[in-house]
BANUPA-224403 format. One record per atom (N, C-alpha, C): x, y, z; residue number from 1; residue in three letters. Coordinates in steps of 0.1 Angstrom, whole numbers. Example, Ala and Ser with C-alpha at 12.3 -4.5 7.8 and 13.67 -1.06 7.14 Angstrom:
132_-57_78_1_ALA
123_-45_78_1_ALA
132_-33_78_1_ALA
128_-22_71_2_SER
137_-11_71_2_SER
129_0_79_2_SER
This chain:
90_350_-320_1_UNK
92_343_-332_1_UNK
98_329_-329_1_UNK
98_318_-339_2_UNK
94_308_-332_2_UNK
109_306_-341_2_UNK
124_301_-337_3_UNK
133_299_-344_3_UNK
131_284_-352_3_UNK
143_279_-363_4_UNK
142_271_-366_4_UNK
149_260_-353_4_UNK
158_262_-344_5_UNK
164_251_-342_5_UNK
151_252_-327_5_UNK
140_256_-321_6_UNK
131_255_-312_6_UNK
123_247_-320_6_UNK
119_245_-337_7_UNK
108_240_-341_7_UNK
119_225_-340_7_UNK
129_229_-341_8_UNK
133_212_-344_8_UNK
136_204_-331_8_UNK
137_214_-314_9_UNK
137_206_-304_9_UNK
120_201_-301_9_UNK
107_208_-306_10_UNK
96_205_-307_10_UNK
91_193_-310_10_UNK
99_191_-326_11_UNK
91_181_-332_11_UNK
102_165_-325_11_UNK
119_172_-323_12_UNK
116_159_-317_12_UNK
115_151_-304_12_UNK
108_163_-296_13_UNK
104_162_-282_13_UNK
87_157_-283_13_UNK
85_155_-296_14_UNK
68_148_-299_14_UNK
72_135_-305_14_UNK
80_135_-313_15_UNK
84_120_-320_15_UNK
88_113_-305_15_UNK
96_118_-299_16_UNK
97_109_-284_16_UNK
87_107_-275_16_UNK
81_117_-276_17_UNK
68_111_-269_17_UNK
59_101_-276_17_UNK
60_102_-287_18_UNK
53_93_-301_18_UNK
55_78_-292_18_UNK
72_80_-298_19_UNK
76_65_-294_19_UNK
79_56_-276_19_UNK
75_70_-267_20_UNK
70_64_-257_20_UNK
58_56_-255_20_UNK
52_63_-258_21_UNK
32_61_-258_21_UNK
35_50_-268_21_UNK
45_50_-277_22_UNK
40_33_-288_22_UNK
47_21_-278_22_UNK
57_23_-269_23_UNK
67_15_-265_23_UNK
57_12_-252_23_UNK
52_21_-243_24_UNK
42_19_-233_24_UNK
29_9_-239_24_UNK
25_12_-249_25_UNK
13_3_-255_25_UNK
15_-15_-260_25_UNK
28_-19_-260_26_UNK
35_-26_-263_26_UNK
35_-34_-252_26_UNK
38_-29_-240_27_UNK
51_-32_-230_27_UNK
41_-34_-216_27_UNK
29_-27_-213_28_UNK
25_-24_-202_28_UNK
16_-37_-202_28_UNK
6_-41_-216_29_UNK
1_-53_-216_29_UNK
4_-61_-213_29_UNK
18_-66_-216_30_UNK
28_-78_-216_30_UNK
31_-77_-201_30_UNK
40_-68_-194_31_UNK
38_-68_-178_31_UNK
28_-73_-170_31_UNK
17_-67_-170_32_UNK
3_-65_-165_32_UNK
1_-82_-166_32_UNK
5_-90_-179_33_UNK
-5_-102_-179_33_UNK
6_-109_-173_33_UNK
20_-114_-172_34_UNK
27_-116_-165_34_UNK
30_-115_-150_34_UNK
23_-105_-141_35_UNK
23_-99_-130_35_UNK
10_-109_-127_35_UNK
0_-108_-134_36_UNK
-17_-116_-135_36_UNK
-10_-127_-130_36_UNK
-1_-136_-139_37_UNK
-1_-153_-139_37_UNK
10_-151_-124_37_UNK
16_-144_-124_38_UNK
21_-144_-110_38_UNK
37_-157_-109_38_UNK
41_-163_-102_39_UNK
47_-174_-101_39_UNK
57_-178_-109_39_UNK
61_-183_-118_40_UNK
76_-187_-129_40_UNK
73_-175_-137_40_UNK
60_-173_-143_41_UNK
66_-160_-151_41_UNK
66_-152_-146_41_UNK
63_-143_-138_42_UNK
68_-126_-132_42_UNK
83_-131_-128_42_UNK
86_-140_-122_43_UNK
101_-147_-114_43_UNK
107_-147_-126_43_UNK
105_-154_-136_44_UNK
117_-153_-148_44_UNK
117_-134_-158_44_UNK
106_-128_-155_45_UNK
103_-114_-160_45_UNK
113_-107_-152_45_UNK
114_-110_-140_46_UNK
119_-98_-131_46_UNK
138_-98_-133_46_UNK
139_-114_-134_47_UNK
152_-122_-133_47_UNK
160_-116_-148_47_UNK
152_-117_-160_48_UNK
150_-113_-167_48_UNK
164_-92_-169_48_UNK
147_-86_-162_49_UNK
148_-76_-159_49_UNK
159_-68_-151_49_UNK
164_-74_-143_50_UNK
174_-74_-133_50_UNK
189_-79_-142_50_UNK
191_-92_-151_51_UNK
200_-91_-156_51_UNK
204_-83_-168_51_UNK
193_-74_-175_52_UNK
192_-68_-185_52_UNK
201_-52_-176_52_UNK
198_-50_-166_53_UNK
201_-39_-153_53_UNK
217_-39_-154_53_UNK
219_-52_-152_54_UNK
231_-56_-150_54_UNK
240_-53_-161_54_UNK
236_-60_-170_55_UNK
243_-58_-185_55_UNK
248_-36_-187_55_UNK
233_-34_-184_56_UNK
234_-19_-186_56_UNK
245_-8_-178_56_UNK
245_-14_-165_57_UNK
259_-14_-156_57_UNK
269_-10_-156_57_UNK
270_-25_-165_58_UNK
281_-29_-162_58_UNK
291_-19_-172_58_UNK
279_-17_-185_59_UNK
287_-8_-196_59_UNK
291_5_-190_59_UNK
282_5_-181_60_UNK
283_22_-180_60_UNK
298_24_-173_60_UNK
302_14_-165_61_UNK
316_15_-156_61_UNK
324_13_-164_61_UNK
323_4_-174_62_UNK
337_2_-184_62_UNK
339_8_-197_62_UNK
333_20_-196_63_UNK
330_25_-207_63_UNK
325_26_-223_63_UNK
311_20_-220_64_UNK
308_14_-233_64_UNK
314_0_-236_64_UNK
319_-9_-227_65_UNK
321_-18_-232_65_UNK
313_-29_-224_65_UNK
316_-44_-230_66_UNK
318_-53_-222_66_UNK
326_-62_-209_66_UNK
321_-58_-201_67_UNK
329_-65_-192_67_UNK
325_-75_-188_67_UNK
330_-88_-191_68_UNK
325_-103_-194_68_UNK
325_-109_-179_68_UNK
339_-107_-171_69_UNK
339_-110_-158_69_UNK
331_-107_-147_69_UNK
331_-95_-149_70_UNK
317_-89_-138_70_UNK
305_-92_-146_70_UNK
304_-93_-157_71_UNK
285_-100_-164_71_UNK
285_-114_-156_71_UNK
295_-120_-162_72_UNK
291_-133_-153_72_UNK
288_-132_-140_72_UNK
301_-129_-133_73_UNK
294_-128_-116_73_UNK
282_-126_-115_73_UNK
274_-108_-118_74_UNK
263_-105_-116_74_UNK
255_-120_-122_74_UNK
255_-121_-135_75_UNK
241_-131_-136_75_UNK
243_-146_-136_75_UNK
252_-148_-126_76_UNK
249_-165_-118_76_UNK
246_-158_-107_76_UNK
248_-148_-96_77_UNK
246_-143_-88_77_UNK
230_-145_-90_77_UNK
224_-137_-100_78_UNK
213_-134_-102_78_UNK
201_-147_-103_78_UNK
209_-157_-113_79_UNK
204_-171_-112_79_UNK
203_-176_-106_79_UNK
212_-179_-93_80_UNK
209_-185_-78_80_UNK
199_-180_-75_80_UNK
202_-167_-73_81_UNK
188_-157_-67_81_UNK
174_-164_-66_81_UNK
171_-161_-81_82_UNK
158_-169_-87_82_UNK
157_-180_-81_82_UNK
165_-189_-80_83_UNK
164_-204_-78_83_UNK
162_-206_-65_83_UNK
165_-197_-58_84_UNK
163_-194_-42_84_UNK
148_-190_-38_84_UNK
147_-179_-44_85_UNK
132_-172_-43_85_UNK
122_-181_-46_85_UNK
124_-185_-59_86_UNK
113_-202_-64_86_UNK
110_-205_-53_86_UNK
121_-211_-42_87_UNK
117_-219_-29_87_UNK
120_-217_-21_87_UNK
115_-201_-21_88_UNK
113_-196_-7_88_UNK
120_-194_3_88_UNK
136_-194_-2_89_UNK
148_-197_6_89_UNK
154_-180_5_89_UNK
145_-168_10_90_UNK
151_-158_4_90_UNK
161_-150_13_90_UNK
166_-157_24_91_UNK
176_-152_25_91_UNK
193_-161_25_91_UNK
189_-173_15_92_UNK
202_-177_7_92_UNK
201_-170_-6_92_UNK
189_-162_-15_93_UNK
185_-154_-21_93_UNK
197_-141_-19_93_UNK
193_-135_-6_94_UNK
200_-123_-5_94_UNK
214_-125_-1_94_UNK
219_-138_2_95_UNK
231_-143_6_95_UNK
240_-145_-13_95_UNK
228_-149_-21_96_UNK
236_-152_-37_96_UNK
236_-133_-39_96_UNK
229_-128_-41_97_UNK
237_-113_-46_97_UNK
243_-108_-34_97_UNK
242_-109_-25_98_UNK
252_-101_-15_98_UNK
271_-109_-26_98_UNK
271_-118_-24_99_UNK
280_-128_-30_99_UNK
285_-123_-47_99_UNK
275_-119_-55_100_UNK
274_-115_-64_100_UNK
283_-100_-70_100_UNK
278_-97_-56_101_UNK
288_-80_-53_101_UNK
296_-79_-50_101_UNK
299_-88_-44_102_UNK
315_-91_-40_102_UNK
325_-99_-51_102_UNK
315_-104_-57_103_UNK
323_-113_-71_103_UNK
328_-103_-85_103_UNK
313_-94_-84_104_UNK
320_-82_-91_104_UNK
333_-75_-95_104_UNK
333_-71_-80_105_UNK
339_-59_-72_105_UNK
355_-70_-72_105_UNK
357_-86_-71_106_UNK
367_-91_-72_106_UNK
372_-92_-87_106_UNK
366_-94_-96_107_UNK
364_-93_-111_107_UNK
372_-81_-114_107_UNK
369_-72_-111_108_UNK
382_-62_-119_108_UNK
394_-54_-108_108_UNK
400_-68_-106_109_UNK
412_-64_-94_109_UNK
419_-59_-99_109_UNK
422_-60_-114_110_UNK
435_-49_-120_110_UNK
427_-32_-124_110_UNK
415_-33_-114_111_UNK
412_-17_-121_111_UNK
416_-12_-109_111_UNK
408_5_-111_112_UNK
414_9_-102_112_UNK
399_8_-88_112_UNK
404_15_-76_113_UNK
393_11_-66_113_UNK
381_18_-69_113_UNK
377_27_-75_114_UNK
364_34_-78_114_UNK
357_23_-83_114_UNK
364_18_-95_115_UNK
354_6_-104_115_UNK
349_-5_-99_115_UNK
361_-4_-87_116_UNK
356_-23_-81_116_UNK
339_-20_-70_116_UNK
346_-4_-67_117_UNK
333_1_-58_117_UNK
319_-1_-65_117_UNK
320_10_-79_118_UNK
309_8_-90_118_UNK
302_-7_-95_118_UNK
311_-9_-96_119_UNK
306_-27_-101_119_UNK
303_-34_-93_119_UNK
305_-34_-78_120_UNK
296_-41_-62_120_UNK
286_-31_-61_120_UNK
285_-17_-65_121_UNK
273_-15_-67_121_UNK
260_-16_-78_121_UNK
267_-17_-89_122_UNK
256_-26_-103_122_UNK
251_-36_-96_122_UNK
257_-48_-90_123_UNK
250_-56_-84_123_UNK
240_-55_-77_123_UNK
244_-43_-66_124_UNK
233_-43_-56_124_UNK
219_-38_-62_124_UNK
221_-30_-70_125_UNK
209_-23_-80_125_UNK
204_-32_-85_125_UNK
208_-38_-92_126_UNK
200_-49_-99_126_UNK
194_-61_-89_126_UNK
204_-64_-78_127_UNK
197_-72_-67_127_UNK
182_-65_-64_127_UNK
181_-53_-63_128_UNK
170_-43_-60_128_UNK
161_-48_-65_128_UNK
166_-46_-80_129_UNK
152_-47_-92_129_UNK
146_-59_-92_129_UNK
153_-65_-86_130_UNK
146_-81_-89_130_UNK
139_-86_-80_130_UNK
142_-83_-60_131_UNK
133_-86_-51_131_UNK
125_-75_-49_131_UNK
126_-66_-56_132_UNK
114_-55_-48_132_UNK
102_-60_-54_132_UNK
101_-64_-69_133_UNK
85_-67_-72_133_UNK
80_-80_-71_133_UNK
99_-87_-72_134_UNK
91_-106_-68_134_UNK
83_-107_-53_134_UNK
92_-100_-42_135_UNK
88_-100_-28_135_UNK
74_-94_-27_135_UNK
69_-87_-36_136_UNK
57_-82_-33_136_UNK
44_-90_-41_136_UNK
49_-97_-51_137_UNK
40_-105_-59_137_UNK
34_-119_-53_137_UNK
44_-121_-45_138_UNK
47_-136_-41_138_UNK
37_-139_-31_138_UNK
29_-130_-27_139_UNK
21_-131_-17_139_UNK
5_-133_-27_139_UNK
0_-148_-22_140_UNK
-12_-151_-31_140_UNK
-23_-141_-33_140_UNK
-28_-137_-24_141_UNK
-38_-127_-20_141_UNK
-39_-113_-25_141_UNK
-29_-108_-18_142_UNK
-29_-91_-25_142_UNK
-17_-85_-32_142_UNK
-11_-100_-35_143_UNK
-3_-97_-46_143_UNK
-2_-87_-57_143_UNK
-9_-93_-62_144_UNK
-14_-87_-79_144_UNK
-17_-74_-74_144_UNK
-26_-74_-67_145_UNK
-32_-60_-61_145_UNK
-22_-50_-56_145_UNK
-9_-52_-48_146_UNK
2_-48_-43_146_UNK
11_-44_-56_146_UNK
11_-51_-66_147_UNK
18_-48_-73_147_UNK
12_-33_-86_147_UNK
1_-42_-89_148_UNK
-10_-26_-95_148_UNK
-10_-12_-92_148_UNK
-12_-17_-77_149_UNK
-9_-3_-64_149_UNK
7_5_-70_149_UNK
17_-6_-67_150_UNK
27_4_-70_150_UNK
31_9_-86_150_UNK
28_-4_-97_151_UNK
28_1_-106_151_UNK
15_19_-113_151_UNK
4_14_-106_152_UNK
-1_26_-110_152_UNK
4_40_-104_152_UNK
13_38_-89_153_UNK
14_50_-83_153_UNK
27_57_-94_153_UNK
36_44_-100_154_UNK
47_54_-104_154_UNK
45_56_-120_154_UNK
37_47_-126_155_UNK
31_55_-138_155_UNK
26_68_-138_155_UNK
20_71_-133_156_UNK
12_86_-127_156_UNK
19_90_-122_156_UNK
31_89_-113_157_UNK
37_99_-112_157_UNK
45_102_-122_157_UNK
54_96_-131_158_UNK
59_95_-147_158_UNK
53_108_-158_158_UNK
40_102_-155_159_UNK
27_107_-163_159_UNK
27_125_-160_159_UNK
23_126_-147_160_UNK
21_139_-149_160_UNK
36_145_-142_160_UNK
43_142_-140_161_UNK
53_150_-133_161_UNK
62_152_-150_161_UNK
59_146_-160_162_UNK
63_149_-177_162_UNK
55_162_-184_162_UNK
39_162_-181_163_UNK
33_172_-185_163_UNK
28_179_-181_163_UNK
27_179_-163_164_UNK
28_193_-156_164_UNK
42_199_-156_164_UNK
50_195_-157_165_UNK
61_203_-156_165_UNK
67_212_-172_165_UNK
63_201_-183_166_UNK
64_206_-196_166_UNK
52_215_-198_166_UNK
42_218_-190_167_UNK
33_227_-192_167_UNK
34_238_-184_167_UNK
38_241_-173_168_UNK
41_248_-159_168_UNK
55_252_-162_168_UNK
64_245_-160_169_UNK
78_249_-163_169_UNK
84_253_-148_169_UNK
89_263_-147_170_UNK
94_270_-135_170_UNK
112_268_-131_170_UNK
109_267_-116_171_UNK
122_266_-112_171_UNK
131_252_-113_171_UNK
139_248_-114_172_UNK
145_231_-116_172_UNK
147_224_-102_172_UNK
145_213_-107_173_UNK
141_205_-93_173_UNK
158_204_-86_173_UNK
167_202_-94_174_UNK
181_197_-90_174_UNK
191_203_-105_174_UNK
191_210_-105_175_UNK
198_216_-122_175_UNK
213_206_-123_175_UNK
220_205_-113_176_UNK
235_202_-117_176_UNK
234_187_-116_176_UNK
215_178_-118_177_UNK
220_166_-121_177_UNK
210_164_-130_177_UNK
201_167_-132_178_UNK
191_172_-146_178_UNK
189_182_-149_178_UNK
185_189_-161_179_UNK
188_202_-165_179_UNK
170_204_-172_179_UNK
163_191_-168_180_UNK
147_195_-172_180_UNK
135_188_-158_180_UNK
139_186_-148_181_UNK
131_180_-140_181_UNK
129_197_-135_181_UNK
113_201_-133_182_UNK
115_212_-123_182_UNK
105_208_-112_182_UNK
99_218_-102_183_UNK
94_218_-90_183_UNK
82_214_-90_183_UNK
77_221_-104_184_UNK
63_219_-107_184_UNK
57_207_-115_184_UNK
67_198_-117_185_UNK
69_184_-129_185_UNK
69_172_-112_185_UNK
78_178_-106_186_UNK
78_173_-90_186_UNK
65_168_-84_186_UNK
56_179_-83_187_UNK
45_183_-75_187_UNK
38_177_-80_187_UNK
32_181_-94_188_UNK
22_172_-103_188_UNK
25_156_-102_188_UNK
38_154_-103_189_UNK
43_138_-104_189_UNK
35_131_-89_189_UNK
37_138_-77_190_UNK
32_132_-64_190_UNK
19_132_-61_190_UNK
13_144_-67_191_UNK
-5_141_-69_191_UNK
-10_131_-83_191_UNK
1_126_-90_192_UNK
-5_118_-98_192_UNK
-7_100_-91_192_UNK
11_105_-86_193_UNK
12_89_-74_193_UNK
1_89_-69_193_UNK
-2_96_-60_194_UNK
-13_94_-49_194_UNK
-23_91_-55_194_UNK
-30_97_-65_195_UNK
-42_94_-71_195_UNK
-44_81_-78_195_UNK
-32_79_-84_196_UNK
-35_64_-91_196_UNK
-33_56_-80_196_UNK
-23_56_-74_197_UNK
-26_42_-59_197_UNK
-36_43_-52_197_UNK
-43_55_-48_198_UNK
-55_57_-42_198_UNK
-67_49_-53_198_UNK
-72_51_-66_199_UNK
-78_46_-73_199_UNK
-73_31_-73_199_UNK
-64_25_-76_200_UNK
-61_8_-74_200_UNK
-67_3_-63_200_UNK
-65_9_-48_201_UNK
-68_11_-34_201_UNK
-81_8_-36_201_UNK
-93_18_-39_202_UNK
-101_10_-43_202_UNK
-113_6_-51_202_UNK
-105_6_-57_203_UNK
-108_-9_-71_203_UNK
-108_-22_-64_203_UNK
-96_-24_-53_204_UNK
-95_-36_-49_204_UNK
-103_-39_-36_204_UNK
-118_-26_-31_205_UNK
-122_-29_-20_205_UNK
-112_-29_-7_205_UNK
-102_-16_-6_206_UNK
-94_-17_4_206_UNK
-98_-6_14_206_UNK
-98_-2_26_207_UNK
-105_6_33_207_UNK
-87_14_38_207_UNK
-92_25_44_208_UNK
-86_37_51_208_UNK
-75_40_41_208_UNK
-85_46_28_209_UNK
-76_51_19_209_UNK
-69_61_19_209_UNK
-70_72_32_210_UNK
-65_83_35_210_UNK
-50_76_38_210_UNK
-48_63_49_211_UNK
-37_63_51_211_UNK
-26_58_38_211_UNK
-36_48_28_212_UNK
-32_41_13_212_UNK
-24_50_8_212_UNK
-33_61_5_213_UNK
-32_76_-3_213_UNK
-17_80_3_213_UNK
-13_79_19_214_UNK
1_84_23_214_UNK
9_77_15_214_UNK
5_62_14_215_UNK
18_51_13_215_UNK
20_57_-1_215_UNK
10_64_-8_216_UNK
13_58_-21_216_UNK
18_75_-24_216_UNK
18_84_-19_217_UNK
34_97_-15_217_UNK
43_93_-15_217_UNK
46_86_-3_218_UNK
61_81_-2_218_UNK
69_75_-15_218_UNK
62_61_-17_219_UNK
64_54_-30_219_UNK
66_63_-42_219_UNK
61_73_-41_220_UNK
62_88_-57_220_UNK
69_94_-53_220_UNK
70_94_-41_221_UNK
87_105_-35_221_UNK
97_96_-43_221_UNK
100_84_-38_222_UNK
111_72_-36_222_UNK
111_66_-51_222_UNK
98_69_-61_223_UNK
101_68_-77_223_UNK
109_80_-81_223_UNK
107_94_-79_224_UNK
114_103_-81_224_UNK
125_106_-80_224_UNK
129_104_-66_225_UNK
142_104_-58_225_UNK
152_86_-66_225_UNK
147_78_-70_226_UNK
154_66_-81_226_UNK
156_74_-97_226_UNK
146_81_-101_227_UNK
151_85_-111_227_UNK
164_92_-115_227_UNK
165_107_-99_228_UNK
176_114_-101_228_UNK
188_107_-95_228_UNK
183_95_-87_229_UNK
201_90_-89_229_UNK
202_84_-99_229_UNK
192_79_-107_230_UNK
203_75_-121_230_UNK
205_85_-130_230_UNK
200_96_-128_231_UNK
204_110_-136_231_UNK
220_110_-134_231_UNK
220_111_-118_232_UNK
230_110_-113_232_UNK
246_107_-118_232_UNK
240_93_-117_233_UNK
248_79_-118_233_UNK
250_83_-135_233_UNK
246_86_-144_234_UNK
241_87_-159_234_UNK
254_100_-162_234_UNK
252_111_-151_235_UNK
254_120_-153_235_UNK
272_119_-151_235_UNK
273_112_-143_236_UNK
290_114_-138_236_UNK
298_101_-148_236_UNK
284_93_-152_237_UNK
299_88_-162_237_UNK
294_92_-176_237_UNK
289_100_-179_238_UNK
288_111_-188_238_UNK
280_106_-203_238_UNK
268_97_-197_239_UNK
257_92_-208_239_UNK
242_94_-207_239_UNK
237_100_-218_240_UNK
225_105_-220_240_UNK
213_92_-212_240_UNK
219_81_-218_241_UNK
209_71_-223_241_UNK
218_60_-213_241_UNK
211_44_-210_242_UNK
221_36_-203_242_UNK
218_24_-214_242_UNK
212_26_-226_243_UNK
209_16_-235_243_UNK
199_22_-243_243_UNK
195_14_-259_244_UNK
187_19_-264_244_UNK
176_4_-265_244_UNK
173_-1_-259_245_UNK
165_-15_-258_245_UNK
149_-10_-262_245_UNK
147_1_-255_246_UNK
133_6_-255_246_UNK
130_19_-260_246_UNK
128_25_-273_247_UNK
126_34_-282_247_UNK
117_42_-273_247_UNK
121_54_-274_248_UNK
117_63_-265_248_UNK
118_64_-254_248_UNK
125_52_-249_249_UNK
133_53_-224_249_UNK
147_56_-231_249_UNK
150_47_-238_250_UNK
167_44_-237_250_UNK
167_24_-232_250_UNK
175_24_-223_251_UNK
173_11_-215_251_UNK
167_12_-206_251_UNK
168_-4_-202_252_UNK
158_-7_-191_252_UNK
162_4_-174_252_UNK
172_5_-176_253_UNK
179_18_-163_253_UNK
168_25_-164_253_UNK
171_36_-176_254_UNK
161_42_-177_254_UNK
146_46_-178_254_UNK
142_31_-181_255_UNK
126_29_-178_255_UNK
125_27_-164_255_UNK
133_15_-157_256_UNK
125_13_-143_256_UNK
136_22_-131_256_UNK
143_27_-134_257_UNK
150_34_-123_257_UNK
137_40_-115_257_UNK
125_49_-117_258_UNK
116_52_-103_258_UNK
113_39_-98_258_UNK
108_28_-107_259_UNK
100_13_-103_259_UNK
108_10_-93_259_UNK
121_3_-94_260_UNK
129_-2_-88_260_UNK
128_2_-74_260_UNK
131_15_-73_261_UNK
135_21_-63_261_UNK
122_22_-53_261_UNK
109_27_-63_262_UNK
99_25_-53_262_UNK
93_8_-47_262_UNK
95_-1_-57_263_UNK
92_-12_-55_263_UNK
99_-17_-42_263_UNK
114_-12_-42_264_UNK
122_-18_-28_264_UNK
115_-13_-15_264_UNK
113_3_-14_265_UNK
104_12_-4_265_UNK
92_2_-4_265_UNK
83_2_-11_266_UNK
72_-9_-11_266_UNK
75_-22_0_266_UNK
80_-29_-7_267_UNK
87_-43_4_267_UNK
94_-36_15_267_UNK
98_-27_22_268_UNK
106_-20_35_268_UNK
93_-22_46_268_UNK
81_-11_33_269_UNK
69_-8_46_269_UNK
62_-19_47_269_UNK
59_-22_36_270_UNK
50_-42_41_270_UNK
59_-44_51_270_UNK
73_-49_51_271_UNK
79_-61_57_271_UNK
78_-48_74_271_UNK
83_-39_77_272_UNK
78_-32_86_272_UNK
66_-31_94_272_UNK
55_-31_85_273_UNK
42_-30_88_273_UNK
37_-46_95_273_UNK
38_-58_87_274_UNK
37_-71_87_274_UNK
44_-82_88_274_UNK
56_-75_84_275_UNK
67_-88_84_275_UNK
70_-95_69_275_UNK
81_-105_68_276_UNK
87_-109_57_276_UNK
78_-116_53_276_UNK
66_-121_58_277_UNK
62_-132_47_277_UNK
44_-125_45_277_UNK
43_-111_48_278_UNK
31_-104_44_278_UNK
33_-96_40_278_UNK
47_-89_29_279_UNK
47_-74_26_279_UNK
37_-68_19_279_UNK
26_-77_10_280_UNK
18_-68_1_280_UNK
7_-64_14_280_UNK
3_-76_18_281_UNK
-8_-72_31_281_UNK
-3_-62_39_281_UNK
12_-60_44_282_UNK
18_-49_49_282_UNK
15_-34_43_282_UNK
18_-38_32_283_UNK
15_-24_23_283_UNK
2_-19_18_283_UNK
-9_-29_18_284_UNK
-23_-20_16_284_UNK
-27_-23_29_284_UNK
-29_-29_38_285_UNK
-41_-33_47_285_UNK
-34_-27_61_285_UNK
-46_-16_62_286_UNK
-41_-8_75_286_UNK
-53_-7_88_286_UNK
């Protein structure tokens, strides 16, 4: 028998999905054609995106509030960044947020030492979010294509690791840091990665898609494994949501926490594979 308060977590476990799928339809065009033009606009999207990270942060450490000192640090930190990357200067880039986290972390000298810890780490997260997709874009060639690759692998894994596991159910992936990710939402999520970066793979005419198909596992491990630390991180300072920006994510935390994290993995194996100034070629061309 179907109770009344199950019909009411039903309907609004569909109204959320409603307003995902409207917020996705919205949001994914507008990326997509920004990622296309490549150059000041993805750099101001991402800069953008990264201080919006920041903002969300910084609430979370001070509990619901604003903390004006550490906002600044993080987004002149952030600003340099940009202004760095623009011209190619990206390791006075990684010299302005390294600087950034330290300006934080100086910003609340009257707290206590957890917060100054937390708040040099908002920084570095947000430093994340902002070179993992610029460093991969920035490359004329297989940019766009590098970037597709990763966005399709962690959409699909989003995708199905939400309705294989809402369909399958089973054991929980991590219970005491989410209480709805299970094994089988896991599994499906990593055969969605693979398949959609494998299909981007080639769309774009890329060959030995067996090895593509690995990279683009890892990347859906390392979206997964980004989500549950901001479960994590979400969980210990004791908020559902890290913003409500995006009707049906919450904030931006909570929309790109897999992206981010896979985006960074992304730029690791390019710059590994090829070096700093070929990460996309690093990452498809094997």
């Amino acid at each position: 028998m179907t109770t009344p308060s199950h019909r009411a977590s039903a309907g609004a476990g569909d109204r959320n999905l409603f307003l995902r799928v409207a917020s996705a339809a919205v949001l994914v065009p507008l990326v997509l054609a920004l990622a296309y033009l490549g150059g000041w606009p993805f750099l101001i999207l991402c800069a953008l995106g990264a201080g919006g990270i920041t903002w969300e942060w910084g609430r979370l450490v001070a509990d619901g509030r604003e903390d004006y000192p550490t906002l600044a640090a993080g987004w002149a930190s952030l600003l340099a960044a940009a202004a760095f990357t623009a011209v190619n200067k990206l390791g006075l880039a990684i010299t302005a947020l390294a600087a950034g986290a330290v300006l934080a972390a100086l910003s609340t000298a009257k707290r206590p030492p957890a917060r100054k810890v937390w708040a040099a780490g908002g920084m570095i997260y947000a430093g994340v979010a902002f070179l993992g997709p610029v460093l991969l874009r920035r490359d004329a060639e297989l940019g766009f294509a590098a970037f597709l690759f990763l966005a399709a692998t962690v959409w699909m894994t989003d995708t199905l690791a939400y309705f294989v596991g809402r369909a399958l159910g089973g054991p929980l992936l991590w219970p005491q840091v989410s209480p709805n990710k299970t094994w089988s939402g896991a599994i499906g999520g990593l055969a969605g990665g693979v398949a959609g970066g494998t299909l981007v793979a080639y769309a774009n005419g890329l060959g030995r898609l067996a090895v593509v198909g690995a990279v683009a596992l890892v990347l859906s491990a390392a979206a997964q494994a980004g989500d549950l630390f901001e479960s994590a991180v979400k969980r210990h300072f004791g908020v559902k949501d890290t913003g409500r920006l995006i009707p049906g994510h919450g904030g931006l935390m909570d929309r790109l926490d897999g992206f981010l994290v896979a985006a960074f993995a992304a730029v690791l194996i390019g710059i590994a594979h090829q070096g700093t100034d070929a990460p996309a070629h690093g990452l498809l061309v094997w």
